[in-house]
C-alpha positions in Angstrom: -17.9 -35.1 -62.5 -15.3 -32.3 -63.9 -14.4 -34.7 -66.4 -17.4 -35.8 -67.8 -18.4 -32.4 -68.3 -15.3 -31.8 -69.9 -15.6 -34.3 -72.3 -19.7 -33.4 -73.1 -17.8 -29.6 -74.1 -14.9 -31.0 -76.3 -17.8 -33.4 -77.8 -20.3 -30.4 -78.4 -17.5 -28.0 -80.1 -16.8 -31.1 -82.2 -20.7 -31.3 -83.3 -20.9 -27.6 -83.9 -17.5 -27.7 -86.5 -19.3 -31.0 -88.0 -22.5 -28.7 -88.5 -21.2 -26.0 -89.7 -18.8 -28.3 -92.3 -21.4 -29.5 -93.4 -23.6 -26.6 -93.7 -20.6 -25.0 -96.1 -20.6 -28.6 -97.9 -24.0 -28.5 -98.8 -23.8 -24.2 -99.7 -20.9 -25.6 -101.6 -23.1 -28.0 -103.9 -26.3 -26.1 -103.8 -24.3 -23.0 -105.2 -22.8 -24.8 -108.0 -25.0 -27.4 -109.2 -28.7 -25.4 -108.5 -28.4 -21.7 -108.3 -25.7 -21.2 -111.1 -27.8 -23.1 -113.5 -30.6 -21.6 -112.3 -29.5 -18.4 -113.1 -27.7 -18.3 -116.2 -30.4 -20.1 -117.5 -32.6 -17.5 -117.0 -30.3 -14.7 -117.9 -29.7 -16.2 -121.4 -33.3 -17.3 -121.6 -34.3 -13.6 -121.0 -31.6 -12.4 -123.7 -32.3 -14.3 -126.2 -36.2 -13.9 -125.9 -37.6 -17.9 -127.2 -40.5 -19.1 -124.7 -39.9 -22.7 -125.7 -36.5 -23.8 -125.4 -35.6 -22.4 -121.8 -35.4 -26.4 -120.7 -32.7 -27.1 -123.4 -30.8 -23.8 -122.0 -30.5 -25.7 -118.9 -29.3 -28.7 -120.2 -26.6 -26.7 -121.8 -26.2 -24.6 -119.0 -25.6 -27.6 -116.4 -23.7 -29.6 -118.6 -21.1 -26.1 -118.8 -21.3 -26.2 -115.0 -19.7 -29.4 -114.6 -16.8 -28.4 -117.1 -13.9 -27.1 -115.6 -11.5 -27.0 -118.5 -11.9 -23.0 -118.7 -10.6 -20.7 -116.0 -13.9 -18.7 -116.4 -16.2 -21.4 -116.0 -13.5 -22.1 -112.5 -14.1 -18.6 -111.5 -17.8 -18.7 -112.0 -18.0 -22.0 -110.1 -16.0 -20.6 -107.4 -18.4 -17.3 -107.3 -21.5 -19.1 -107.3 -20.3 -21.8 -104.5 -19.1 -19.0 -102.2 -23.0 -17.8 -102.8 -24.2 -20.7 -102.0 -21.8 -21.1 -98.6 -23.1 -17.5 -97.6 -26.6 -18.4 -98.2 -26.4 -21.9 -96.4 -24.3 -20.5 -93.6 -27.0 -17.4 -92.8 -29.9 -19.9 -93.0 -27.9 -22.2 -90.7 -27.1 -19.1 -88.0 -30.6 -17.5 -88.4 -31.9 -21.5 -87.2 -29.3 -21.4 -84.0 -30.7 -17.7 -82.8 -34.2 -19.2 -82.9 
């Protein structure tokens, strides 16, 4: 009995480190490849003021996203994924208090 209970612990700690791997995965890509788009977009959509062209800006804006030839673009992907992991991993902890 003492060791199937055993293993159903070692098994659960292993499923709680999957979840919350995953859970930083997915910050991970929802921070780089949604929100900083998102956002710059609408930053330089606000500052430069044209109503019709916000869906180009995003083209332009993703397509610099995926670039990482320039150390700032690195450091803004790394900024915006680390967003994205704190946002993923308090939605995933508020879930678990529930």
């Amino acid at each position: 009995m003492k060791v199937t209970e055993d293993a159903f612990l070692k098994f659960r700690m292993m499923n709680k480190k999957a979840h919350i791997l995953i859970t930083i995965f997915i910050g991970l890509v929802v921070g780089i490849f949604i929100i900083q788009p998102l956002g710059i977009s609408f930053f330089m959509h606000d500052s430069q003021g044209s109503l019709s062209k916000w869906w180009s800006i995003v083209k332009d804006v993703f397509q610099q996203t995926l670039n990482f030839e320039d150390l700032g673009q690195v450091v803004k992907n790394i900024l915006f994924g680390i967003l994205g992991i704190s946002l993923a991993l308090m939605y995933y902890l508020g879930l678990r208090k529930k």
